[in-house]
ZAMARGU-4260 file (C-alpha; in steps of 0.2 Angstrom, whole numbers, plus 5000, padded with zeros to 4 digits):
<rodrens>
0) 5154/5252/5065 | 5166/5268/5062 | 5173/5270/5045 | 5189/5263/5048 | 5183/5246/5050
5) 5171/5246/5040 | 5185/5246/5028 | 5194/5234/5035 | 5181/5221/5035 | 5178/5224/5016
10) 5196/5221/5016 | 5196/5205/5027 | 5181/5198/5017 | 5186/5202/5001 | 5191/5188/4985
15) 5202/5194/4971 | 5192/5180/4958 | 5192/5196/4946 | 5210/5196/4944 | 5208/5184/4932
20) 5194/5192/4920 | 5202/5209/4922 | 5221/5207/4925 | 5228/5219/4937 | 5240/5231/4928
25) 5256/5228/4938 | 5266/5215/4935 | 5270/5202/4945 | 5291/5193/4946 | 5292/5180/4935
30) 5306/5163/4935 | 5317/5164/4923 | 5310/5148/4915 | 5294/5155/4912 | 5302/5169/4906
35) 5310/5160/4894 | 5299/5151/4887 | 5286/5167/4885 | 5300/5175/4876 | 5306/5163/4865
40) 5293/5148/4864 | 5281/5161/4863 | 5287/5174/4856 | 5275/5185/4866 | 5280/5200/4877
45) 5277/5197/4896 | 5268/5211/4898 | 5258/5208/4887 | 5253/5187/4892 | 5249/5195/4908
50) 5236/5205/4901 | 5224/5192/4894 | 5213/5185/4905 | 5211/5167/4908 | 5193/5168/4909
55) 5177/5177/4901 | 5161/5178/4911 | 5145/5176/4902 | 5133/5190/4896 | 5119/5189/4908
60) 5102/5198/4901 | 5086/5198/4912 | 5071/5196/4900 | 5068/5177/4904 | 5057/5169/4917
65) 5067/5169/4935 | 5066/5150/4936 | 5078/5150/4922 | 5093/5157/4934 | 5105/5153/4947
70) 5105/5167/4960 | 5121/5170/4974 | 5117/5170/4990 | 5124/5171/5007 | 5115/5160/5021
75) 5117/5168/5039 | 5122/5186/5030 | 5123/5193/5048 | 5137/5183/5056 | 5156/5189/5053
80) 5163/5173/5059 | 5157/5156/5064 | 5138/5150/5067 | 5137/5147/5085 | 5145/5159/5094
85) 5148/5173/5082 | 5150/5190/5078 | 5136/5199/5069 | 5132/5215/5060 | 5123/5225/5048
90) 5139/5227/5039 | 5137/5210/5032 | 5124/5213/5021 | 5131/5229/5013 | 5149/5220/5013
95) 5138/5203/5003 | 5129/5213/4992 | 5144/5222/4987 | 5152/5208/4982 | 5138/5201/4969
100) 5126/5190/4981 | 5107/5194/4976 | 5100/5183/4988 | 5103/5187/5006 | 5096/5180/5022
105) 5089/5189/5037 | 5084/5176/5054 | 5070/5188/5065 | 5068/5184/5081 | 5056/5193/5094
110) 5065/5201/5112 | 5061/5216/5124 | 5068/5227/5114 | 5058/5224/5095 | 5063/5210/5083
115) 5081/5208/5081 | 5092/5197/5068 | 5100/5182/5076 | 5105/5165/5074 | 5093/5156/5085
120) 5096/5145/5100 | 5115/5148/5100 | 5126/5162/5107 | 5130/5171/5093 | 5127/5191/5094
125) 5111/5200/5087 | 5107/5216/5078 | 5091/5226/5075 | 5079/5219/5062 | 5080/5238/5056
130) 5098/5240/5055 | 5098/5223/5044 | 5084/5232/5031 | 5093/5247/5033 | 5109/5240/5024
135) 5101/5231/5012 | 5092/5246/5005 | 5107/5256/5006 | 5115/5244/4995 | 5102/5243/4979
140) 5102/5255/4967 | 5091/5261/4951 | 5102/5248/4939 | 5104/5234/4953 | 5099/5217/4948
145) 5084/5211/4961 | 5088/5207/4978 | 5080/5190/4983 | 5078/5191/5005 | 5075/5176/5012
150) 5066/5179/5030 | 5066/5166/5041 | 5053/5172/5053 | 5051/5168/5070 | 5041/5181/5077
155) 5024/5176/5079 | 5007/5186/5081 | 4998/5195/5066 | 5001/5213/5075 | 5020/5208/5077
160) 5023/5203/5059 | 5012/5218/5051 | 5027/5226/5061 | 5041/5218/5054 | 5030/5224/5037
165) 5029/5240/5042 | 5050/5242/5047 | 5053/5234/5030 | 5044/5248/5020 | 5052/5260/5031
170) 5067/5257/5025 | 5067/5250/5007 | 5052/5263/5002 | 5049/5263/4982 | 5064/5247/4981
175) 5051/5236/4991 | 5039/5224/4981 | 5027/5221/4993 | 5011/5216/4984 | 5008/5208/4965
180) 5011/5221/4955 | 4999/5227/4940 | 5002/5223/4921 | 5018/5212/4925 | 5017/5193/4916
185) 5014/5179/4928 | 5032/5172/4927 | 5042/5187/4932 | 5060/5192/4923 | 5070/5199/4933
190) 5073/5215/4921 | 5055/5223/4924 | 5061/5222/4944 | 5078/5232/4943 | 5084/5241/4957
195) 5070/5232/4968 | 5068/5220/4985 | 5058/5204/4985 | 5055/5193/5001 | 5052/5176/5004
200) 5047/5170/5019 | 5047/5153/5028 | 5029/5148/5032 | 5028/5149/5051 | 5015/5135/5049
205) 5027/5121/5043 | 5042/5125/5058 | 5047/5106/5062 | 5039/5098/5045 | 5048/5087/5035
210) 5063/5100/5034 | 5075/5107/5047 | 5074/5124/5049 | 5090/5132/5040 | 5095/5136/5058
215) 5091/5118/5065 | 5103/5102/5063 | 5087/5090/5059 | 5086/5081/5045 | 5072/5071/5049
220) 5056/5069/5039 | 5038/5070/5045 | 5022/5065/5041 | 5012/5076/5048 | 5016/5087/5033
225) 5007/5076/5023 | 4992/5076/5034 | 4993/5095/5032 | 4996/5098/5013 | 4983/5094/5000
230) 4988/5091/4983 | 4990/5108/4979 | 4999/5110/4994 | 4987/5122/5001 | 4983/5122/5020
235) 4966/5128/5028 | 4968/5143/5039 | 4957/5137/5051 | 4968/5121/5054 | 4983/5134/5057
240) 4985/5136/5077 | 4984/5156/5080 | 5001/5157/5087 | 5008/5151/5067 | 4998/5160/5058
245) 5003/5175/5046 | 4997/5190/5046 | 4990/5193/5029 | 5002/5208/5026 | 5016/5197/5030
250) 5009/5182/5016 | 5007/5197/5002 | 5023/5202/5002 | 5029/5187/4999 | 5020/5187/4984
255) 5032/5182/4971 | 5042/5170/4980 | 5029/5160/4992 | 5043/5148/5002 | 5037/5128/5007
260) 5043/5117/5014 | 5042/5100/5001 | 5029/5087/5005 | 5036/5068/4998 | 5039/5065/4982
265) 5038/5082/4979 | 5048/5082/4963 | 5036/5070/4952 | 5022/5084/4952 | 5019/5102/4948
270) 5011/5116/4961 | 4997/5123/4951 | 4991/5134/4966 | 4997/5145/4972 | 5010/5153/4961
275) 5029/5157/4963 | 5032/5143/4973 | 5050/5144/4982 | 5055/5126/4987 | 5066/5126/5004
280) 5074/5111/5003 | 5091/5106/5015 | 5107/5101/5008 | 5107/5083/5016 | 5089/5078/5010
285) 5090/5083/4992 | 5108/5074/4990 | 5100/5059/4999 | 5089/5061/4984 | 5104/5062/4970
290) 5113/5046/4980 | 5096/5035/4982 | 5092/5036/4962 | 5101/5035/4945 | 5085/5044/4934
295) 5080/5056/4948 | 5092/5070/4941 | 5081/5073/4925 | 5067/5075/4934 | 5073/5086/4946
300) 5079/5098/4934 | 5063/5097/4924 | 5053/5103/4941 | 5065/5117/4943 | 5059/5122/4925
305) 5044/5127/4935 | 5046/5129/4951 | 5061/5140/4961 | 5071/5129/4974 | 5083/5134/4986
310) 5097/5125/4994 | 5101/5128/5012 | 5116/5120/5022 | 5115/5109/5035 | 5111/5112/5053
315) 5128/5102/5058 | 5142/5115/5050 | 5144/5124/5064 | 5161/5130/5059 | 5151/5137/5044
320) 5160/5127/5032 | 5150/5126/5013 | 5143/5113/5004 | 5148/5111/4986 | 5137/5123/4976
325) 5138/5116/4959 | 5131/5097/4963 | 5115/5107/4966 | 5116/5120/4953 | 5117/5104/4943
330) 5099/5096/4947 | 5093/5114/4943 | 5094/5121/4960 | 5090/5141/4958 | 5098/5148/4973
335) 5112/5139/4985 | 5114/5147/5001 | 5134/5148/5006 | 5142/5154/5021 | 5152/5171/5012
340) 5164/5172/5029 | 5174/5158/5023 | 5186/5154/5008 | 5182/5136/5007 | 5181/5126/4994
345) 5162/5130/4992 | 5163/5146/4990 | 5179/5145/4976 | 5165/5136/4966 | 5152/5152/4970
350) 5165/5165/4967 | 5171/5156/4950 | 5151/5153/4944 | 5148/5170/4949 | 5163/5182/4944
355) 5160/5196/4931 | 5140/5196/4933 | 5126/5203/4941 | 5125/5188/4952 | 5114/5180/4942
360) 5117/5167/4929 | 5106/5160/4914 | 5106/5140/4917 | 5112/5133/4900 | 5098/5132/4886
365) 5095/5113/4888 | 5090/5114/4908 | 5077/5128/4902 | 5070/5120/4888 | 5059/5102/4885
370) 5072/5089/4881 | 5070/5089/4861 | 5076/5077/4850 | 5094/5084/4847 | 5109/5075/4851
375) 5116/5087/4859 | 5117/5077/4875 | 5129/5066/4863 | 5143/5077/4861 | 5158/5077/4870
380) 5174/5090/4874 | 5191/5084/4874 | 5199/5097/4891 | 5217/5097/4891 | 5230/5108/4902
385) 5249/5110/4902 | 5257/5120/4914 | 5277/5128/4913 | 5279/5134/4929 | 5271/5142/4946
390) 5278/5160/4951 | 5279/5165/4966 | 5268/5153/4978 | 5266/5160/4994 | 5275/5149/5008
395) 5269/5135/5021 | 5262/5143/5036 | 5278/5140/5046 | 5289/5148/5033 | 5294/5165/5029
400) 5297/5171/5012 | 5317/5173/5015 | 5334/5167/5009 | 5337/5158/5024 | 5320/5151/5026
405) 5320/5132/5024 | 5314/5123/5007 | 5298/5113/5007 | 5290/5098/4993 | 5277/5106/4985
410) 5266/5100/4971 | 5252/5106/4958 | 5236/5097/4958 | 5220/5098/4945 | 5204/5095/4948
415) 5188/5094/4937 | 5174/5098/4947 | 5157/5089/4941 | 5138/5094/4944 | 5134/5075/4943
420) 5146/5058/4938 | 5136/5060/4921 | 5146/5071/4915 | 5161/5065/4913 | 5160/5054/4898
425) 5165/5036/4899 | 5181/5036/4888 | 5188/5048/4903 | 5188/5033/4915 | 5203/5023/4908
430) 5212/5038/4912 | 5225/5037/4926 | 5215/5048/4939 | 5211/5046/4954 | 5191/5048/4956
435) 5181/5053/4971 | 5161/5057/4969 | 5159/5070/4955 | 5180/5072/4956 | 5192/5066/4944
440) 5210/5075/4947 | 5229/5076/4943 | 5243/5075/4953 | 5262/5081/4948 | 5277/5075/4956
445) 5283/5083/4970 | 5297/5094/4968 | 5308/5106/4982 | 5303/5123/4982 | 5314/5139/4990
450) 5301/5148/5001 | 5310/5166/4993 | 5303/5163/4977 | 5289/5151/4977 | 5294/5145/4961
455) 5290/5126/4953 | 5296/5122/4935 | 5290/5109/4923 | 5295/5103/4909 | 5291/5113/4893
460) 5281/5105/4879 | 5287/5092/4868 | 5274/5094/4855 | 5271/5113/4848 | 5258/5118/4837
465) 5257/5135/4830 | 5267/5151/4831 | 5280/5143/4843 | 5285/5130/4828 | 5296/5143/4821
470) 5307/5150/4835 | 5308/5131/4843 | 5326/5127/4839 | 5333/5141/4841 | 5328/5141/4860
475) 5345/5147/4873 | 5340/5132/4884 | 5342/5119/4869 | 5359/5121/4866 | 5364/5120/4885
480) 5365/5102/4895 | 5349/5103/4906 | 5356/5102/4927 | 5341/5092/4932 | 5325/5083/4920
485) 5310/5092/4923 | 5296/5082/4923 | 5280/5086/4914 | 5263/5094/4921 | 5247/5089/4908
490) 5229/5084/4911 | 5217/5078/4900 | 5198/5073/4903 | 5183/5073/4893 | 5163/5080/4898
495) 5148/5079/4889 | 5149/5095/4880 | 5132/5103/4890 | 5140/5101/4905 | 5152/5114/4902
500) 5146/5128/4908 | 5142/5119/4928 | 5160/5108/4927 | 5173/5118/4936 | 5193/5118/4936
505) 5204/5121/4951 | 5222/5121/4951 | 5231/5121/4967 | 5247/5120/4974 | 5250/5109/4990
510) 5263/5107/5002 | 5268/5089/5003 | 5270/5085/5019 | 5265/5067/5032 | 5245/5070/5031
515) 5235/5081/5024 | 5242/5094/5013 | 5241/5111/5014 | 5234/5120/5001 | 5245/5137/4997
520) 5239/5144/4982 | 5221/5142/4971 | 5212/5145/4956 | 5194/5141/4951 | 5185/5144/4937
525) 5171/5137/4926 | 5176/5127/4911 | 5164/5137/4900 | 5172/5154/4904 | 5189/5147/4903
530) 5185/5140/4885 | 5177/5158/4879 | 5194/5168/4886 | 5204/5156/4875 | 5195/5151/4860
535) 5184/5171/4860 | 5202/5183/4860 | 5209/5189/4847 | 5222/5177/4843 | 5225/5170/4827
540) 5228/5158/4830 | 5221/5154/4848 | 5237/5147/4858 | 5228/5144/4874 | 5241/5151/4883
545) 5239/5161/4900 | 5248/5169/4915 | 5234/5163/4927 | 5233/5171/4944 | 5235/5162/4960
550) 5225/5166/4975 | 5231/5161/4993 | 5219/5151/5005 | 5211/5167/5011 | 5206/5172/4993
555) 5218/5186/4990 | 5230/5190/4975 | 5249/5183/4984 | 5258/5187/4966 | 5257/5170/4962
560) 5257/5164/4943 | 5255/5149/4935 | 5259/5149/4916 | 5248/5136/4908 | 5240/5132/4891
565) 5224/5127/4888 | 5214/5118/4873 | 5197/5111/4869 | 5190/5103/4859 | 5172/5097/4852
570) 5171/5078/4848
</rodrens>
């Protein structure tokens, strides 16, 4: 791949998230009823509104165990487009990696030519195993956060692994960790491994076990896993048909993650032997888990205090759709494998958990730690949003941005995105929202929009507090008949208060039309960052107030701005 596009498909792929934790400098058209009230409600300059960012990553330091993080990554890195019959290239893992995902996937499969990365028993297109390392060496560097690669291996024989060992140090050199390393404590933090490459592999000996392969659309148990795993999950190498074995240099490199594949009632026990387990586990049987019991989330998240689990889709998403990150982040899933070729609204949740960090993320103190006797599983957050106007919402589809250009209903929806239906505390449900599993949402009214501006108006606020007390009265608009009543735009919902930080917000504006609704413009963003940006600036007091960027479906700044407030507060 020449330069050229090797530019444009870091253009393609690309998501603007960052907008909104650092502001681009330009400024984007704004209504003159947001104007208005920035000027005079608020008595703010514009330019300077748009400069505040609506949201404030974490810090993220690396001195703690690895099982107290969730990690980014990308599942089927390779492909460009769609899982069964598409495009792959070694570009995807430079353009991934790029874009903050430490944990990448690499599907090895043997052919005439040496072992090659494909996705396995469809048509999609393949590229060397050595290209595939190539790239994801060229993209770590001395400061880089550890790269997790997952290798699904399906090329059997000792000789032909030890070769797939012997490619990979070839081309990570020094960055490879490929044996237990001297005078390193037991439970790794990822600080002593900056700047390095770990691999996991799938055990070739439980292909067909109890779990699909990550490639496969099984979802199907099996007891002959059982048969084969002792309590400490150990299998005899004798009992391991030649063809499945790995090659011992293949097993120690995979050191510090060892991948399995659970056995039943895996959560109830730990894995004393051996260590650094990495649980595979597929999206459909660990949710069939979360719908089959209402106690069995604490105990998942007390496993993943010890053990590192990873989450991969679904055989059957063969459009390479997502599943929803944070409904596994939330049992203490470490590492979610998403498709990164698609703007879906999977990967809004991975983009808005992951924005302004080294892709990875502390879990919040109380999924690290024993359960003490605190009550801080008792506390609640009152979340509460008013929005003024949208500016600038790109068109339907079958519009164009012009005078002539035919006006379309369009309204702004709210959605509180929730790791488990715990979260949201009780008093929430007697509000009027329409709730879905772990969803509750808002819906305004529709109003016509012209496609040449993109603009929807709500009403302003008809309680103030703060610095907009004083100019209130004195506003233009109040001493001029209103053409039309605007109506309001306001959302309220409370959380427990340590949910915060895996409870996500996303604003969109939809096209109201027979059917489903097209979704024109987006913005996703963890309630804890959200809260931080607000409550954290330098604002006295704190107003709440923020231009908030839109993106459009593709994940793209469009100009779009929705000017909206936002409070919390600790109950």
């Amino acid at each position: 791949m020449d330069q050229s596009s090797q530019q444009q498909l870091a253009d393609t792929l690309v998501f603007h998230t960052s907008h909104n934790f650092q502001p681009s400098a330009s400024i984007p058209r704004l209504s003159q009823h947001v104007q208005t009230f920035i000027e005079n409600a608020l008595s703010d300059e514009v330019a300077s509104l748009l400069m505040k960012p609506a949201i404030r990553p974490p810090t993220v330091k690396g001195d703690l165990p690895m099982v107290d993080y969730f990690i980014s990554s990308s599942h089927n890195t390779y492909l460009l487009s769609k899982q069964v019959l598409g495009r792959c290239s070694s570009q995807s893992y430079i353009n991934v990696l790029s874009r903050g995902a430490r944990c990448v996937e690499i599907d090895v499969w043997p052919s005439k030519n040496g072992p090659i990365v494909t996705h396995g028993y469809t048509f999609s297109q393949s590229i060397p195993f050595s290209d595939a390392c190539i790239a994801i060496g060229s993209s770590v560097q001395p400061d880089s956060w550890p790269v997790l690669v997952s290798l699904e291996c399906h090329v059997y024989g000792e000789q032909n692994q030890a070769e797939l060992v012997r490619i990979m140090r070839d081309a990570w050199g020094s960055k490879f960790v490929d044996r237990e390393l001297e005078g390193i404590p037991k439970r790794l933090p990822p600080e002593m491994v900056f700047g390095k490459i770990l691999v996991e592999h799938y055990p070739l000996l439980m292909v067909n076990v109890d779990e699909e392969s990550s490639s496969s659309s099984s979802d199907s148990e099996s007891d002959l896993e059982d048969e084969q795993t002792s309590d400490k999950q150990s299998i005899k190498r004798s009992r391991i048909p030649p063809q499945l074995r790995i090659s011992p240099e293949l097993a120690e490199v995979g050191y510090y993650f060892r991948s399995m594949k659970p056995s039943k009632n895996w959560f109830s026990r730990l894995i004393p032997d051996p260590p650094n387990i990495l649980l595979n586990i597929s999206e459909s049987s660990l949710l069939s888990l979360l719908t089959s019991s209402n106690t069995i989330l604490d105990a998942l998240i007390v496993h993943g205090q010890a053990h590192m689990r990873r989450i991969y889709p679904k055989g059957l998403r063969f459009t390479s759709s997502n599943l929803h990150p944070h409904v596994f982040w939330g049992s203490g899933s470490h590492v979610v494998a998403l498709n990164w070729q698609t703007y879906d609204l999977g990967m809004q949740i991975n983009e808005a958990m992951f924005v302004g960090t080294p892709g990875w993320v502390t879990k919040p103190e109380w999924m690290r730690t024993p359960r003490g006797d605190d009550d801080a599983s008792e506390r609640r957050m009152k979340i509460k949003g008013k929005i003024v106007g949208i500016c600038n919402c790109p068109p339907p589809s079958d519009r164009k941005r012009t005078a002539d250009s035919k006006a379309y209903d369009a309204y702004v929806k709210a959605q509180l995105l929730l790791p488990a239906r715990s979260s949201l505390s009780q008093s929430s449900s007697t509000l009027p929202a329409v709730q879905a599993f772990n969803e509750v949402k808002y819906e305004s009214e529709a109003q016509r929009v012209q496609p040449l501006t993109g603009d929807l108006n709500f009403a302003y606020p008809t309680t103030r507090t703060g610095p907009i007390d004083d100019a209130w009265n004195n506003l233009p608009w109040k001493k001029k008949e209103p053409k039309e009543v605007l109506i309001n735009a306001e959302f309220e919902w409370e959380i427990w208060q340590k949910w915060e930080e895996l409870t996500f917000l996303r604003i969109t504006v939809c096209e109201k039309e027979f059917g489903k609704d097209d979704t024109l413009a987006i913005f996703c963003a963890r309630i804890a960052d959200i809260r931080r940006a607000v409550q954290e600036a330098a604002e006295i007091p704190a107003s709440g107030w923020r231009a908030v960027r839109l993106l459009d479906p593709t994940g793209k700044d469009c100009g779009s701005v929705a000017l909206m407030q936002f409070s919390f507060v600790k109950l």
